[in-house]
KELOBA-446899 format. One record per residue (C-alpha): y negated, z, x negated. Coordinates in steps of 0.02 Angstrom, whole numbers, plus 32768, in hexadecimal, padded with zeros to 4 digits. Layout:
N
YZX;...
END
This chain:
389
C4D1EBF2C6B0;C54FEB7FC6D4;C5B2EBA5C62D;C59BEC5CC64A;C5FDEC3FC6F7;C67AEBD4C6B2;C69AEC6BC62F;C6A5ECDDC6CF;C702EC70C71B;C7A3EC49C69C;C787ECB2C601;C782ED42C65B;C81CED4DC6C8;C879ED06C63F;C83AEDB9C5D8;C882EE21C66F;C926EDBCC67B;C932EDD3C5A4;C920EE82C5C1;C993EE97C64C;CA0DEE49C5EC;C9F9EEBBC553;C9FFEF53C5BC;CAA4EF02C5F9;CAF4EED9C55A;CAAFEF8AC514;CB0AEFE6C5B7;CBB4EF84C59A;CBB2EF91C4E8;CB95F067C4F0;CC10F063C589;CCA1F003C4FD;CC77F090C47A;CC84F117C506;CD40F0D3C532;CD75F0B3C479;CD42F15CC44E;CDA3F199C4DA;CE34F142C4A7;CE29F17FC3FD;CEA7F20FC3B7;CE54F28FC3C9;CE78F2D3C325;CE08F236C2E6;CD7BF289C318;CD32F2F9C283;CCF8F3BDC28F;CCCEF3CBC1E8;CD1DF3CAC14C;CD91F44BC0D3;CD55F460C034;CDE9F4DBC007;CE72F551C027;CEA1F5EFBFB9;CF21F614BF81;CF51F56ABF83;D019F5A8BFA1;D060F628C01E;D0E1F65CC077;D108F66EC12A;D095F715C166;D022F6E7C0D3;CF67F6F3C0EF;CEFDF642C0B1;CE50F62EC0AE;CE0BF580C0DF;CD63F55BC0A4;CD11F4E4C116;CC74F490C12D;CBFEF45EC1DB;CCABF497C23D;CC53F4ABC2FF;CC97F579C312;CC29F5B1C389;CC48F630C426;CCBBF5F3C49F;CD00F569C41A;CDB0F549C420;CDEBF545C363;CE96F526C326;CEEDF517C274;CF8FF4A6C25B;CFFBF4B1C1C4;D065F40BC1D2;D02BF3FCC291;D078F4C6C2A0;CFF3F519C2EB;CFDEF5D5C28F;CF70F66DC2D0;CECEF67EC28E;CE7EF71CC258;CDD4F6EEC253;CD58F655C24E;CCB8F61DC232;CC54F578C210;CC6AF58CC146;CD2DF5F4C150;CDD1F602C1B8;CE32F67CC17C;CF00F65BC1CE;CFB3F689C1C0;D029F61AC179;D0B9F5F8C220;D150F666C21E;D1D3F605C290;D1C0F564C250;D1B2F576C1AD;D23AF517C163;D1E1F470C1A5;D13FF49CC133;D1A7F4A4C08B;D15BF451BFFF;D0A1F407C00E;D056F440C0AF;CFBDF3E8C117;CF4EF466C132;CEDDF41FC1ED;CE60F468C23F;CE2FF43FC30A;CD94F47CC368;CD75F44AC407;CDF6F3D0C402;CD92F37FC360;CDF8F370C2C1;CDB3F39CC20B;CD97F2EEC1BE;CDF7F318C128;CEAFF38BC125;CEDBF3F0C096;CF86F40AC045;CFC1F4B0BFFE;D075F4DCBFC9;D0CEF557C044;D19BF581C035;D232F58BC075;D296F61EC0A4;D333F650C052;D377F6DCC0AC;D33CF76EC112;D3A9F813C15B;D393F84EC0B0;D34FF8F1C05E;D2F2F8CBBFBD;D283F951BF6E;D26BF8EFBEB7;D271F84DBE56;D312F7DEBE86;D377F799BE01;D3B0F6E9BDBD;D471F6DCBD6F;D448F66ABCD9;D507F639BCEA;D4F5F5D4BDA2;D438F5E7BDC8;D459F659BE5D;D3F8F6E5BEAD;D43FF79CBE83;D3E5F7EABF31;D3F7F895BF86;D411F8EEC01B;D3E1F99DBFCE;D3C6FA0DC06C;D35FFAB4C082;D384FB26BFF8;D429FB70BFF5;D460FAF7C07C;D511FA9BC043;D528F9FDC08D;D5C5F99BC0A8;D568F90BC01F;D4EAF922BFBC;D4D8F887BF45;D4DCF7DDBF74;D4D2F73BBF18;D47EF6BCBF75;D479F5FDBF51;D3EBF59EBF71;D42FF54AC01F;D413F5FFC05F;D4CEF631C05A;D500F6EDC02A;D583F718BFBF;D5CFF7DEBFC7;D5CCF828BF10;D5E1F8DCBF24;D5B0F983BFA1;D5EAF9E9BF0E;D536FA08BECF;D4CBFA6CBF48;D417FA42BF66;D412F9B8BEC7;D375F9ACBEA0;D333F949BDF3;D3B7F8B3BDB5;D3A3F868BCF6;D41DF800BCAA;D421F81EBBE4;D43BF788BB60;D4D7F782BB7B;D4E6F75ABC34;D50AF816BC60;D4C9F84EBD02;D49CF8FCBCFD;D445F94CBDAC;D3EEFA0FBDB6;D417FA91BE52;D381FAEFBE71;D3E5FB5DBED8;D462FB70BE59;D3DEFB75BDC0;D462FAE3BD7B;D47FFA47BD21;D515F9EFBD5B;D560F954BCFA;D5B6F8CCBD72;D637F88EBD27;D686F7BCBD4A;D703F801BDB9;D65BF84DBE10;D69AF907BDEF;D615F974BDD1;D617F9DCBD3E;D59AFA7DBD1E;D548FA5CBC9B;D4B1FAE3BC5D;D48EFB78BCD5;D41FFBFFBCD5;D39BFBADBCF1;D33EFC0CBD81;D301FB8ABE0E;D340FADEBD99;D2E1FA3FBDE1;D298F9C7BD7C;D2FCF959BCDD;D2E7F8EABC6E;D30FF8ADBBD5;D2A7F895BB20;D2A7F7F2BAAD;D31FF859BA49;D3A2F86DBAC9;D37DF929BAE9;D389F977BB8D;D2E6F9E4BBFD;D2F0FA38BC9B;D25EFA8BBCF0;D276FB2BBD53;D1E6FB3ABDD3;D1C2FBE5BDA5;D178FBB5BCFC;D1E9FB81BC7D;D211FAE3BC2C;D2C5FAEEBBE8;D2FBFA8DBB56;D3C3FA6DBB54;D437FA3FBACC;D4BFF9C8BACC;D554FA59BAEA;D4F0FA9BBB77;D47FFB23BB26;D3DBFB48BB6C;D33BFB80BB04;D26FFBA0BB4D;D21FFB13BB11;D16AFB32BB76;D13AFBA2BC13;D0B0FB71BC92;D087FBAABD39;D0FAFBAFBDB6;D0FDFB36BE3D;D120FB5BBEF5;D19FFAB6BF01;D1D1FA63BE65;D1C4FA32BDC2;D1BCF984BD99;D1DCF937BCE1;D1C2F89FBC88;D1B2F86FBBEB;D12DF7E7BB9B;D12DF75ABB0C;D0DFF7F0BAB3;D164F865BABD;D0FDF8E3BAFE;D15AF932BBA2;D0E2F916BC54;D0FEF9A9BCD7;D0B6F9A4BD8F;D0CDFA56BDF2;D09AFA2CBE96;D03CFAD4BED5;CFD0FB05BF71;CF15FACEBF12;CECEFA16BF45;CE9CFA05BE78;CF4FFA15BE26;CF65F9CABD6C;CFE5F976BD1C;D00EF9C9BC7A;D03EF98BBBD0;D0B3F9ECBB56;D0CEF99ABAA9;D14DF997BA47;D136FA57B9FF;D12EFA92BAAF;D053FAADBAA4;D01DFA96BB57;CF82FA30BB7F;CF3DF9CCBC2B;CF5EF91EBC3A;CF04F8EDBCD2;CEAFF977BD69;CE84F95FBDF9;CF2EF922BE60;CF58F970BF1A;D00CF9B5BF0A;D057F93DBE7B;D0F8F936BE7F;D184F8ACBE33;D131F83EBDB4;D176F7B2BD3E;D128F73ABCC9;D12BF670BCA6;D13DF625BBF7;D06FF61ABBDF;D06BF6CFBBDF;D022F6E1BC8A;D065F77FBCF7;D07DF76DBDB0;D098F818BE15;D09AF840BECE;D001F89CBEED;CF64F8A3BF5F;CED4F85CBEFD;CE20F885BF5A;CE77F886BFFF;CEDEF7F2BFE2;CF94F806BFE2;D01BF7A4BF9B;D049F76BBED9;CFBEF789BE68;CFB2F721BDC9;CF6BF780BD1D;CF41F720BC94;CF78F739BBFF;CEEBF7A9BBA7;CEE4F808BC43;CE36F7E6BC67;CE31F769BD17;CEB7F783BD90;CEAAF70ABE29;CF2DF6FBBEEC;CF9CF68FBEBA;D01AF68DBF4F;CFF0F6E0C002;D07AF765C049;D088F7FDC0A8;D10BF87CC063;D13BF828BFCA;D19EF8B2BF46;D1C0F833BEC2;D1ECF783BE81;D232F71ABDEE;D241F667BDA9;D2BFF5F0BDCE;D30BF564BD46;D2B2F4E0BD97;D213F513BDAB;D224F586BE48;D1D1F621BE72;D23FF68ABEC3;D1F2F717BF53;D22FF7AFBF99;D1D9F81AC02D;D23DF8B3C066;D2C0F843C0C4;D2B4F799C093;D2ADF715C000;D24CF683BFF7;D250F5E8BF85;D193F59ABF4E;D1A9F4EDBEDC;D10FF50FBE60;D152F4D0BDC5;D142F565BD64;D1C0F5A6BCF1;D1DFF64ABCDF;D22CF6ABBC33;D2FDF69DBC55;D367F6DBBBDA;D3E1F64BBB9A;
END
């Protein structure tokens, strides 16, 4: 009895004081983590993680995807996307996908690789994401096809075409990368397709005019071929010879002097033709029409007529890079922007995000060069298109 006391006596308050003083140290140590997590950034916290963005390049107004996992969207959740701490409007989200709008205003600070963050409920994603967006050139322009690159300084032959059978005071530009504009000419109305042949040339079709016009150094501007009903679309074959599409269905094929000859017919289009011609020599046509399925067509060197690739919402200017891949502006199952085509036709993938892109083309350095109806945009990719030399 007496050691039983003695162990009711000591050993027990000293359990109740132990415990005490773990509650104590238990309290104070949950009341530290309390205060450093509120001191934490807040972007240190994590709301899940990207897995991936497509297209993984864009330009301002362009539509990304971000594929996300255990992101907290539920009702009344405050969700956010930054692209280099810009925020951008979202179209929709859920716990797996965001889908947002690359910034507008500020989108000379994204250029190059972008960091791609997303914040709900003032939680970061644990992990950012970096995608390639660009830079804009130039806008208060009117482009309706492909822009041009003079192989003699590397700068952007650009128009301000106008509504048909509008003349405006200029109507080709040349613009240098830093964005500035030089006049070239107003003599050409509504210019519409510009090719340069082997030897430097630049030659430029008048759809309202059915004409090819050949500017001269002094920048004069020449008619060339005419007669060529609504002329849009030009380019050039490994050969040196000259095409021009008129958008009610013919494919012209012009000699050196100027002379014009059928070389195929297709369907008309309701805007343009676009041309382009591939390591294979075969001539690629887009005629943007009205359908949501629109093809791009092949024509090969004996003018037989054959689909390439189906399946394109209003294609319009397209180009290729030296691996024989084809990139046209087009709406691919409700995705809009530049769609890339490989080479046997067979997969064709988003490859940049736009809205109201009418063509592109390739710089020297490994630029892809974007046009919407008024603007251009510059996107470093490292691809190289097929320049004449």
């Amino acid at each position: 009895m007496k050691i039983l006391l003695d162990i009711e006596t000591f050993i027990l308050p000293l359990q109740q004081k132990f415990k005490q003083a773990t509650s104590r140290n238990l309290i104070d140590t949950l009341r530290e983590s309390v205060v450093k997590s509120n001191n934490m950034p807040k972007n240190s916290q994590s709301a899940g993680k990207i897995v991936r963005v497509t297209p993984q390049a864009a330009i301002a107004g362009g539509e990304v995807f971000i594929e996300c996992e255990n992101v907290p969207v539920q009702p009344g959740s405050e969700i956010r996307c930054y692209f280099n701490n810009v925020a951008s409007s979202l179209i929709a989200a859920s716990p797996q996908r965001i889908i947002a709008i690359i910034p507008d205003d500020e989108l000379e600070l994204l250029n190059g690789d972008t960091e791609v963050r997303l914040v709900c409920d003032e939680q970061s994603t644990k992990n950012n994401y970096k995608i390639k967006t660009s830079h804009k050139l130039a806008d208060d322009l009117h482009l309706v096809a492909n822009p041009a690159v003079d192989p003699d300084d590397d700068r952007l032959i650009v128009t301000r075409s106008g509504s048909r059978g509008q003349q405006l005071p200029v109507t080709l530009f040349r613009l240098s990368l830093d964005g500035s504009l030089e006049e070239i000419s107003g003599d050409i109305m509504n210019p519409t397709g510009i090719a340069f042949n082997m030897s430097g040339e630049m030659f430029v079709t008048s759809r309202a005019e059915g004409t090819v016009y050949r500017v001269n150094g002094a920048d004069e501007s020449v008619p060339f071929a005419s007669d060529m009903g609504t002329a849009t679309g030009i380019a050039f074959n490994q050969n040196g010879e000259m095409f021009v599409g008129d958008r009610a269905g013919t494919i012209y094929k012009v000699n050196a002097v100027g002379e014009t000859q059928i070389f195929a017919t297709l369907e008309q289009s309701i805007a343009a033709y676009h041309l382009a011609f591939g390591r294979d020599g075969a001539l690629y046509v887009t005629r943007p029409n009205v359908a949501s399925f629109d093809s791009i067509m092949k024509i090969d060197a004996d003018g037989e007529v054959s689909i390439f690739y189906r399946g394109l919402g209003r294609p319009q200017g397209l180009a290729f890079d030296r691996e024989g891949n084809l990139y046209v502006a087009a709406c691919l199952r409700q995705r809009r922007g530049i769609i890339r085509i490989t080479p046997d036709g067979r997969e064709a993938e988003l490859f940049v995000a736009g809205m109201n892109i009418v063509g592109l083309c390739f710089g020297r350095n490994g630029e892809m060069f974007i046009a919407t109806n008024d603007s251009i945009f510059s996107l470093q990719l490292g691809i190289y298109g097929t320049l004449l030399s």
